[in-house]
N, C-alpha and C positions, 0 to 999 in steps of 0.2 A: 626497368629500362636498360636494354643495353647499347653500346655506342661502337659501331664500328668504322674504320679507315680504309678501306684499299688503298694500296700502293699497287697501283696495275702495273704488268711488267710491260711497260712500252719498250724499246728500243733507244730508244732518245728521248727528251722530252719529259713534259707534267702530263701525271694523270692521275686524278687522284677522285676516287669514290665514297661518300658518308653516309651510313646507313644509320638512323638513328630509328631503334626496333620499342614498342611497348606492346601487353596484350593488347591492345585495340586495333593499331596500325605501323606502320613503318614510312617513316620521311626519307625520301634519297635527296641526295646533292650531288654534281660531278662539276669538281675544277679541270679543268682541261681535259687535251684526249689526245695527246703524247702525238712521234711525227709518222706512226706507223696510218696505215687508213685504215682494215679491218680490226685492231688488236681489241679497242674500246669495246666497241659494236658486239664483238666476239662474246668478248669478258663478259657482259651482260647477258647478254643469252644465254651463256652457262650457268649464270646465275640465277635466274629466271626472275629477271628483273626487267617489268613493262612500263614501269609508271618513274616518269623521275619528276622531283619537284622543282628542280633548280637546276639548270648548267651555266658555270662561269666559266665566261671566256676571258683569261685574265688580260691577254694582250695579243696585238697583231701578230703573231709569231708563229711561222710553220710549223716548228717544235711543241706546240701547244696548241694548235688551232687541227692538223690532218683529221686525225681521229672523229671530232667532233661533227666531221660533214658528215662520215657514215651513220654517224648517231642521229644526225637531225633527221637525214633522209629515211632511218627506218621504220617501216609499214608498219611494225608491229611495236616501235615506242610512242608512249603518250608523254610529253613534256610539257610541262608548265608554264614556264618563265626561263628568260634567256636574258643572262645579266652583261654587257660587253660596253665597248667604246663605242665614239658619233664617229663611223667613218666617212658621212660627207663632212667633217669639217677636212679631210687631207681630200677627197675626189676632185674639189671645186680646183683647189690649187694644181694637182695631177694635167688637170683639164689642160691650163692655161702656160704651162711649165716648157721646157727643152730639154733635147734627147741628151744625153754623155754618156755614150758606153765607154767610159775607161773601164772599166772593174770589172767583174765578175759578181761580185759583191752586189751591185744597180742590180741585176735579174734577181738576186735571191731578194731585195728589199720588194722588188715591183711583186713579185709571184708571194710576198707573204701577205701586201695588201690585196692581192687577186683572191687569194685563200677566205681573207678577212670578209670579203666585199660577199663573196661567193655563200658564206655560210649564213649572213645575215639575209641573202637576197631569199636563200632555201626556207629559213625558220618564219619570213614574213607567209611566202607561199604556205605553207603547212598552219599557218594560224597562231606559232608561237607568240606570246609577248614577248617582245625584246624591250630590255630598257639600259641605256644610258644614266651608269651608277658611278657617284663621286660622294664624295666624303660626307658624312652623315644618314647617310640612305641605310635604310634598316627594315628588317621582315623576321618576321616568326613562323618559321618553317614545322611544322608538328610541335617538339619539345626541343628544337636549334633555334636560336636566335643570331640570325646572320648580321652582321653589319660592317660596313664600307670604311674604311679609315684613310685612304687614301684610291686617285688622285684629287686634288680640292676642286672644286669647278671653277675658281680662276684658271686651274692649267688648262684648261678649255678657251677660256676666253683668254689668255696668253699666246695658245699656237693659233689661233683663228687669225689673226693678226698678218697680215700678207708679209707686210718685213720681216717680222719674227719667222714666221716657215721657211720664207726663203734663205735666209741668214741658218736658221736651222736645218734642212734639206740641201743647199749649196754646197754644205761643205764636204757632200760624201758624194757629188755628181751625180746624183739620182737620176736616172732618166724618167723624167716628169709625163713626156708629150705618148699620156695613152689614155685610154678612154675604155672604161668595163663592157661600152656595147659590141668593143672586138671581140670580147672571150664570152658573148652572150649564147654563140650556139659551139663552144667546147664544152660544152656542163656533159657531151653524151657523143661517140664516136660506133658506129655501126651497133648502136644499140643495146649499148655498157658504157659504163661510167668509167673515162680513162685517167689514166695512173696518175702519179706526179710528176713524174721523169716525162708524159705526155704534155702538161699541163707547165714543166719548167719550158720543155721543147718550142713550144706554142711564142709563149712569153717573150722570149728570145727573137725567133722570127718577125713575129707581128714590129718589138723594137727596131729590128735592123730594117725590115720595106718602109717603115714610115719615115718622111722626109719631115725633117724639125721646122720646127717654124722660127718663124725672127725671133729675134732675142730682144727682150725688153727696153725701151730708149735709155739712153743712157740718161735724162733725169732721174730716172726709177734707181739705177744702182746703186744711188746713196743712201737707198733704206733697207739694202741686203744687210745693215749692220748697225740698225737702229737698235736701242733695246727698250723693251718693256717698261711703260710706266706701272705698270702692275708689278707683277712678281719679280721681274727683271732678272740679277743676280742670284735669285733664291733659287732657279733653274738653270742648268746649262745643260746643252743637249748636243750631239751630231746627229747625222746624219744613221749611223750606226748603232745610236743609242736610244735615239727617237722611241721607239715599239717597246724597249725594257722601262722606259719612265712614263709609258703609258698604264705600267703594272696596278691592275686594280688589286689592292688590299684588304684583303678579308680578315674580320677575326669572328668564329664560330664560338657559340658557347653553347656545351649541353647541359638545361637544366634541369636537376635532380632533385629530392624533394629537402635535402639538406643539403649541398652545394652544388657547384659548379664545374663542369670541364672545359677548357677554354682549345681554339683550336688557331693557330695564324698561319693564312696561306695569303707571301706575299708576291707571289709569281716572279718573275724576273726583276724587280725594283732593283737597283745595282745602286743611287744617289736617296741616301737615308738622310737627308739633313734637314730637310723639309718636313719629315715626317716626326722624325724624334723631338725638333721643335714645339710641333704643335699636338704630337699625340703621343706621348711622352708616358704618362701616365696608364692608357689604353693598351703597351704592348708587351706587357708582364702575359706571359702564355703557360698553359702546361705542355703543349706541344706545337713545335715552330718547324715547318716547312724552309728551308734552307734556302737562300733566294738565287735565280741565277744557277741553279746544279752546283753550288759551292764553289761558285769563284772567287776569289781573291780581289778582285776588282772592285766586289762590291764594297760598298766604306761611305762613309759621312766624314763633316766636314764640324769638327768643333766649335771651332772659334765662330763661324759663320752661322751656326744653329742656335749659340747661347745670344748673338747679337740679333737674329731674326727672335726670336724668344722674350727678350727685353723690350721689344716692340709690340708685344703682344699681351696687354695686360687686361685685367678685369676690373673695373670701377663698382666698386659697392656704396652704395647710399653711405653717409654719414647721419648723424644727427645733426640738423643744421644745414643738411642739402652737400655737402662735400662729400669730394670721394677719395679714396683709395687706391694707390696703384699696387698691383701682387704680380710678381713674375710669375709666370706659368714652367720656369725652367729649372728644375732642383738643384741647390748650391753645389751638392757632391758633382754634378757635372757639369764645372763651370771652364772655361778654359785653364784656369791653373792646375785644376787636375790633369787633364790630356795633353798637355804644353803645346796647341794649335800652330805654333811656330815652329815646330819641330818635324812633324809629323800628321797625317792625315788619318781619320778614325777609320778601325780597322773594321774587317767582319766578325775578328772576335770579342773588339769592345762591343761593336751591337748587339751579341747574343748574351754579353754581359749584361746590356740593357733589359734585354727581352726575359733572359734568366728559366728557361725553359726545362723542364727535366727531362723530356724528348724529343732528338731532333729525326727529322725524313730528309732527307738528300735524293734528287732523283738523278742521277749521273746521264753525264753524255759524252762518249769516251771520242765521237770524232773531233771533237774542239777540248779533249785533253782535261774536260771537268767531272770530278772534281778537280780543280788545283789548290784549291787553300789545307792549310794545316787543320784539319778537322780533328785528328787524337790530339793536337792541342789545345782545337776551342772545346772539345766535350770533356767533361769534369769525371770522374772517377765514380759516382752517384748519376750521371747521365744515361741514358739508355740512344743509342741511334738507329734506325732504320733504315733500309732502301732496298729497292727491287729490284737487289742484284743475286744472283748464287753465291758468292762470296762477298763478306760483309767488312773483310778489311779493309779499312780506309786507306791503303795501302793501295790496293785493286781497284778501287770502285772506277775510275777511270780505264780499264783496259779492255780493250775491244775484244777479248778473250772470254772479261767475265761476264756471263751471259744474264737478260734481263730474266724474270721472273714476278710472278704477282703476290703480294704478303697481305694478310689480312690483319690489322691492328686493334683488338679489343677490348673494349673496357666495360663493367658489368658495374649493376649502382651498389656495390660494397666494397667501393674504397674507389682512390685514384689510381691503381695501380694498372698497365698496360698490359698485355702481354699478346705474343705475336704466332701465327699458324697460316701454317700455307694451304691453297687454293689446291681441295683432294679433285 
């Protein structure tokens, strides 16, 4: 068996390809499809690859989502399963919402749910399974074993919650007041499928002719800032961050006939506090997908993970009918290690968690990522990746250095990696 990675060179964005090969047959998997439209689409056909088992679409994000519509729509792929987010639980609210063009920022949010809506509407057409995957949810892909580690499906039933969206969505002036059956016949302009720079164009316009509607009585306002009796504090969100804490969490395992290769792709996730809480144990990897293009943003929250953690216990029988309470949260990382009152957990204690011996970084140099210290967080014994032609972490951010596609290897006589480009 051997186990291969693409790193496709998009431009921006994820895109990441898993070919896991035996003499019998070959399993594919594709996490995203980066913010180029053809680059995917392309990559495949070069490769003469028709059949895929699996696309994950980790989250509503144009960065992550373009590429993936050329893939659905093409004639000549056969797809499987199509793993993503419930985007009516945000359309219903869309529906009923008000316009705020302050920003600039509102068109890129509305035109990533347009993308989201747009790609789901394609893969139902064409016959795909699509499913709504949260934590726990698991398949056996050939010799991959995929499984879901986050988001939980309370965070489902947390934004479904009319206060909580609005309180979440308010804060970044979203313009709410649209409807998908506007953009139902831009799917196709004089008999080609047009660009994004058409499709941003669109977005914008349809916003500015439509006249807002009233704004909600003022008894309603007092629940723009209710919070959750569910998860409450264990989530905080804007408006802005909404689509990255939708990041569906994958962790890949290929298995061998005497171990294991473990694989974590955690798409955009940026708040780990939730996650290391409760899957703590589950996120020790051989190779960890860098969350966010390696921003520095991303971080967890100590103090707030060991105390959601100690709420989370396992009751085992007694003899005599009693139980047992067990923290699920290991002592070594308890607040007095990380001094929670000092400082906020970084991105390199999480990869201290995670403890990976390979990381992929997929850079996106118009928003300046990577930013974090990456020859800081990678160890001396670490190998890193990315689909750039220069591989100084130095560079990886410069709109200079150009993308590229890498192929990452692993054959079943040992763990060891090693990497060759796309002849």
């Amino acid at each position: 068996m051997t186990l291969e990675i693409h790193a496709i060179g998009v431009s921006a964005g994820d895109a990441t390809l898993i070919v896991s090969r035996n003499p019998m047959s070959a399993t594919t998997i594709l996490i995203d499809g980066g913010i180029d439209i053809d680059t995917v689409a392309s990559y495949l056909q070069k490769l003469g690859i028709y059949k895929i088992d699996l696309i994950v679409a980790t989250h509503p994000d144009y960065d992550h989502l373009e590429g993936l519509v050329q893939v659905i729509n093409s004639p000549i792929l056969s797809i499987s399963e199509l793993w993503c987010f419930d985007l009516s639980i945000l359309r219903d609210f869309f529906r009923d919402g008000t316009i705020s063009l302050s920003k600039k920022e509102d068109h890129r949010i509305v035109y990533c749910f347009l993308t989201a809506d747009h790609l789901l509407r394609e893969a139902t057409i064409k016959g795909i399974q699509a499913y709504q995957v949260t934590s726990g949810h698991s398949r056996t892909f050939g010799d991959l074993y995929v499984q879901v580690l986050y988001p939980p499906n309370q965070f489902y039933e947390y934004i479904m919650k009319e206060a909580i969206l609005r309180r979440i969505l308010t804060q970044k002036n979203i313009p709410l007041d649209w409807f998908p059956a506007d953009f139902e016949n831009l799917q196709e302009k004089d008999g080609r499928t047009i660009s994004r720079r058409e499709w941003q164009s669109a977005v914008k316009k349809i916003l500015m002719e439509r006249k807002p509607i009233t704004k909600n009585p003022r008894e309603k306002a007092r629940d723009l800032y209710q919070e959750s009796v569910g998860l409450g504090q264990e989530f905080s969100f804007t408006g802005e961050s909404l689509f990255n804490e939708m990041s569906i969490v994958l962790k890949i395992e290929a298995c061998y006939e005497d171990h294991r290769f473990s694989l974590l792709f955690p798409g955009d996730l940026s708040n780990w506090t939730y996650l290391i809480a409760t899957k703590i144990s589950e996120l020790s990897t051989n190779l960890w997908k860098i969350p966010h293009h390696g921003s520095f943003r991303v971080c967890w929250d100590p103090h707030k993970a060991f105390n959601y953690s100690e709420r989370l216990v396992v009751g085992r029988g007694k003899f005599g009918g009693g139980l047992t309470e067990i923290s699920t949260f290991p002592n070594c990382l308890c607040p007095r290690v990380f001094r929670p009152e000092t400082h906020i957990g970084s991105l390199e204690e999480i990869s201290k968690i995670i403890n990976p011996s390979y990381f992929l970084v997929y850079p996106y140099p118009a928003r300046k990522l990577p930013d974090a210290d990456l020859k800081q967080m990678i160890s001396p014994t670490s190998v890193l990746f990315t689909n750039r032609e220069d591989e100084n972490p130095l560079c990886l951010n410069k709109s200079t250095n150009k993308p590229r596609s890498i192929i990452i290897k692993k054959d079943d006589s040992g763990n060891q990696l090693f990497k060759s480009n796309l002849k």
